[in-house]
C-alpha positions in Angstrom: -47.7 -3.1 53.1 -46.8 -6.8 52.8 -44.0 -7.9 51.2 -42.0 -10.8 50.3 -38.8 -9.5 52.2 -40.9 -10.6 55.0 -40.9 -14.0 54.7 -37.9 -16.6 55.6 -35.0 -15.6 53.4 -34.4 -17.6 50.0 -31.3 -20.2 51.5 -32.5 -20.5 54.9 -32.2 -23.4 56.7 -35.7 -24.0 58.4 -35.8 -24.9 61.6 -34.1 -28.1 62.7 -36.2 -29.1 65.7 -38.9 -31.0 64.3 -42.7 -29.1 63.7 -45.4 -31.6 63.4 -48.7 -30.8 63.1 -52.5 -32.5 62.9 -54.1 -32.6 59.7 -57.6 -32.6 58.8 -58.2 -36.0 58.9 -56.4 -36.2 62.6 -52.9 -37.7 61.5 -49.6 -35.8 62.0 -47.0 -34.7 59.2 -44.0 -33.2 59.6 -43.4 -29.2 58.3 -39.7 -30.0 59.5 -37.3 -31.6 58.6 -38.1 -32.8 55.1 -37.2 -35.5 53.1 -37.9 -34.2 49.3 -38.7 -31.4 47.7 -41.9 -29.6 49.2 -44.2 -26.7 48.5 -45.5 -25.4 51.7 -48.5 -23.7 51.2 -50.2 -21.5 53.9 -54.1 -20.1 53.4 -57.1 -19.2 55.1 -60.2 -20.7 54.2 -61.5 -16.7 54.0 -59.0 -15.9 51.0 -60.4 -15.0 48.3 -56.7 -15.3 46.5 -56.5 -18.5 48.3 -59.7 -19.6 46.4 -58.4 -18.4 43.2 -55.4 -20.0 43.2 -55.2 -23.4 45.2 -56.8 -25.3 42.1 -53.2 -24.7 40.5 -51.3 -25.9 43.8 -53.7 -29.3 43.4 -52.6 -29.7 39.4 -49.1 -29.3 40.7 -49.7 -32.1 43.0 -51.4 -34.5 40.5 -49.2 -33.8 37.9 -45.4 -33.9 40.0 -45.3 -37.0 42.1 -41.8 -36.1 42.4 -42.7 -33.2 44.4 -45.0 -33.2 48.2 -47.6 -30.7 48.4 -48.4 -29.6 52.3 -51.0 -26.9 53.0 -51.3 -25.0 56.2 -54.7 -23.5 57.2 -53.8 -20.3 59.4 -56.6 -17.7 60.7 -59.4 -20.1 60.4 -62.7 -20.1 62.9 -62.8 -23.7 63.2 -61.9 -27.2 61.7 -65.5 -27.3 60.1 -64.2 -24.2 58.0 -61.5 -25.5 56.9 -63.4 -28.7 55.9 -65.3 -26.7 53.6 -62.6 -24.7 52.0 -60.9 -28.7 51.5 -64.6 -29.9 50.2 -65.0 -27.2 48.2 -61.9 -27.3 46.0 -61.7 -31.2 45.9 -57.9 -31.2 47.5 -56.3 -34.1 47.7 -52.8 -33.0 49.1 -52.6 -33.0 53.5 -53.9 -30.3 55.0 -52.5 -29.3 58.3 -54.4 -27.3 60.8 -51.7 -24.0 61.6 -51.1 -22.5 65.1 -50.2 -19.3 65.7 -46.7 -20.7 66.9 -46.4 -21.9 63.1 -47.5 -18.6 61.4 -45.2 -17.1 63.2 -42.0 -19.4 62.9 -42.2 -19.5 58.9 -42.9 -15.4 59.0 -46.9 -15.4 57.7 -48.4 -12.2 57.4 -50.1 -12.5 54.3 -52.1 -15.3 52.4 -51.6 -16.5 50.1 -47.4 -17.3 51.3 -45.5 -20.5 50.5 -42.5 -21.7 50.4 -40.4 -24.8 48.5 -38.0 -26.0 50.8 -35.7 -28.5 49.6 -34.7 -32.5 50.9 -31.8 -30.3 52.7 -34.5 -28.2 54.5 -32.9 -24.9 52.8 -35.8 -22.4 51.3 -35.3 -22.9 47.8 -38.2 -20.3 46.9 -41.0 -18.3 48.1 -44.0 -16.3 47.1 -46.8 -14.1 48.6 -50.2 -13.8 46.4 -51.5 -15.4 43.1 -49.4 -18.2 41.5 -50.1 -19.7 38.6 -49.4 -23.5 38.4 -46.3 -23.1 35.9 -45.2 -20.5 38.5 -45.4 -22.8 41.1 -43.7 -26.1 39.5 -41.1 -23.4 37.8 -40.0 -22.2 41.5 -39.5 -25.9 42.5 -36.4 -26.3 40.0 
């Protein structure tokens, strides 16, 4: 059974050596260290929870400027798939293409996870499943 308990503990310090990763549209961003407040969102394109709930990570987004949205695409066939999953939802946040090295460094083993790590870099939050967009902005206080 999944579980929360799983997942990097609530005050840890993520990694400081620095995790960069290519995003759909071929830049780089940073998953480490960070400079504000950041929802790190991990999905596959497959998920049907992931379907159901990233519209509420993208109203986050729109609506908190004050806070950086970062998804992670894990367990995907290709780029192409990940395109659609993107297309399909209208996101407008960075998308970064996950490695097995990442999924396993921020303890993935269910989707959808994420985390809201802090401009320290600490876990401030984190979540497995379903979250509503009040659930997410509430976690980022």
């Amino acid at each position: 059974m999944l579980r929360e308990t799983d997942m990097l503990p609530t005050g840890e310090q993520i990694a400081e050596q620095v995790i960069v990763v290519e995003t759909l549209d071929y830049k780089t961003i940073v998953l480490s260290p960070l400079k504000q407040t950041t929802v790190v969102y991990f999905f596959a394109p497959w998920c049907q929870i992931c379907h159901a709930s990233i519209s509420n990570l993208q109203a986050l987004y729109e609506k908190n400027p004050q806070i950086n949205v970062i998804a992670v695409a894990l367990d995907y066939v290709d780029q192409k798939e990940v395109f659609e999953f993107s297309s399909l939802h209208q996101l407008t946040f960075p998308i970064a293409l996950g490695t097995e090295d990442i999924k396993t460094k921020f303890k993935i083993e269910g989707y959808p996870s994420y985390y809201v790590i802090d401009d320290k870099n600490t876990v401030i939050a984190k979540s497995m499943g379903y979250s509503s967009e009040i659930g997410l902005f509430l976690r980022t206080l």
